[in-house]
C-alpha positions in Angstrom: 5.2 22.6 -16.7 4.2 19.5 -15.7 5.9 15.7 -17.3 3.6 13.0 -18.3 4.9 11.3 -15.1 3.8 14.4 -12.8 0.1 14.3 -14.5 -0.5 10.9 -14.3 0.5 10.6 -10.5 -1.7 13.7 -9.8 -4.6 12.0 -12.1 -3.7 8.6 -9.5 -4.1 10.7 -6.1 -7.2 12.6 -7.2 -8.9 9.0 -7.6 -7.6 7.5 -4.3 -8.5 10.4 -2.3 -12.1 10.0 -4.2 -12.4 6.6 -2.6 -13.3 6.0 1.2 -10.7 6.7 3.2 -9.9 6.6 7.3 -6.7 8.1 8.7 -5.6 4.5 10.6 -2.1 3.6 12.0 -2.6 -0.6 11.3 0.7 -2.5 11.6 1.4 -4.7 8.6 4.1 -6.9 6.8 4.2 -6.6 3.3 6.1 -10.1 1.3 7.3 -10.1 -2.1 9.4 -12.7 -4.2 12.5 -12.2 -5.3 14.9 -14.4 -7.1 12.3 -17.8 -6.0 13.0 -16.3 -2.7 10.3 -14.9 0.1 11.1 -11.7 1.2 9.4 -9.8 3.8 9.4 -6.2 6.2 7.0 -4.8 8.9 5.5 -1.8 8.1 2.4 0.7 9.0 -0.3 2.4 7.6 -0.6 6.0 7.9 -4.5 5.9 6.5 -6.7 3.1 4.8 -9.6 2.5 2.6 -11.3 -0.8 1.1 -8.9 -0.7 -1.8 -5.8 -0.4 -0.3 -3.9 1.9 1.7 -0.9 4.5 2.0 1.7 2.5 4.0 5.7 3.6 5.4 7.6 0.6 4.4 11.7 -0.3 4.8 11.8 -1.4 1.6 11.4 0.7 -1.8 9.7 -1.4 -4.6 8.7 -0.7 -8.1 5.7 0.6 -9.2 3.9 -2.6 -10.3 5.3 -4.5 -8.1 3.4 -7.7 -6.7 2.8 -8.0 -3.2 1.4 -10.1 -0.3 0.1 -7.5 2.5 -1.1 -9.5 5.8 -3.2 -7.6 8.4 -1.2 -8.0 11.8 -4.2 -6.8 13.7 -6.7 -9.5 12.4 -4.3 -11.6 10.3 -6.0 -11.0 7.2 -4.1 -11.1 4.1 -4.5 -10.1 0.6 -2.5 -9.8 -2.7 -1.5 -6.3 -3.5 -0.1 -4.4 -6.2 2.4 -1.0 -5.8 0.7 1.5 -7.9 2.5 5.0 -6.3 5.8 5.4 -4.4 6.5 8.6 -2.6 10.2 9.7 -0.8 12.2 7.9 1.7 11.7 9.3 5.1 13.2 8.0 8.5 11.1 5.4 9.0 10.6 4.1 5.0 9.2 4.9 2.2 5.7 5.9 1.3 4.1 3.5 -0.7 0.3 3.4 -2.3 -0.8 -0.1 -2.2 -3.8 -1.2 -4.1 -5.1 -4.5 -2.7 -6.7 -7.2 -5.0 -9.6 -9.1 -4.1 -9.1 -8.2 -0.3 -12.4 -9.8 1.7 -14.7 -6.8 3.2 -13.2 -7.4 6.5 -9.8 -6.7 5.3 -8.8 -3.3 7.8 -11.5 -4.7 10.4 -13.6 -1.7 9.7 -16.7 -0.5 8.0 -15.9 2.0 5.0 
């Protein structure tokens, strides 16, 4: 039987896989506040689309959690917002990163 938790995060992945979406390895930093402090790690993207991406990240956050994602390829950036976090592998954790108000040329590709 499924939780409330495990239908809404399968109700979530139905609609991001609806969207546009290219399998894309796109290096990336990802910076968050923290105690009036800027924090930031390098991550990667394991696929993209023009709202957001699924990224492995060093760094677990909430869900919710605001976020500055910059582009390393075209230094692009673009305020973000954690909306599904998946397990801890070797190299991070999977995180679902909806961007907000990203400019068309955000990935550098056309969706």
């Amino acid at each position: 039987m499924l939780t409330a938790h495990d239908e809404k995060s399968l109700a979530l992945r139905k609609h991001l896989r609806a969207v546009a979406r290219v399998n894309s390895r796109v290096p990336i930093t990802v910076e968050w506040v923290e105690a009036n402090t800027r924090h930031s790690v390098i991550g990667y993207t394991v696929d993209i689309g023009p709202k957001g991406c699924l990224a492995i990240v060093p760094q677990g956050f909430a869900i919710g959690q605001r976020l500055r994602v910059l582009n390393m390829v075209n230094k692009e950036a673009a305020d973000a917002i954690l909306i599904w976090r998946g397990h801890e592998g070797r190299a991070g954790w999977e995180l679902g990163i909806e961007l907000q108000n990203a400019a068309e040329a955000f990935w550098g590709v056309e969706f």
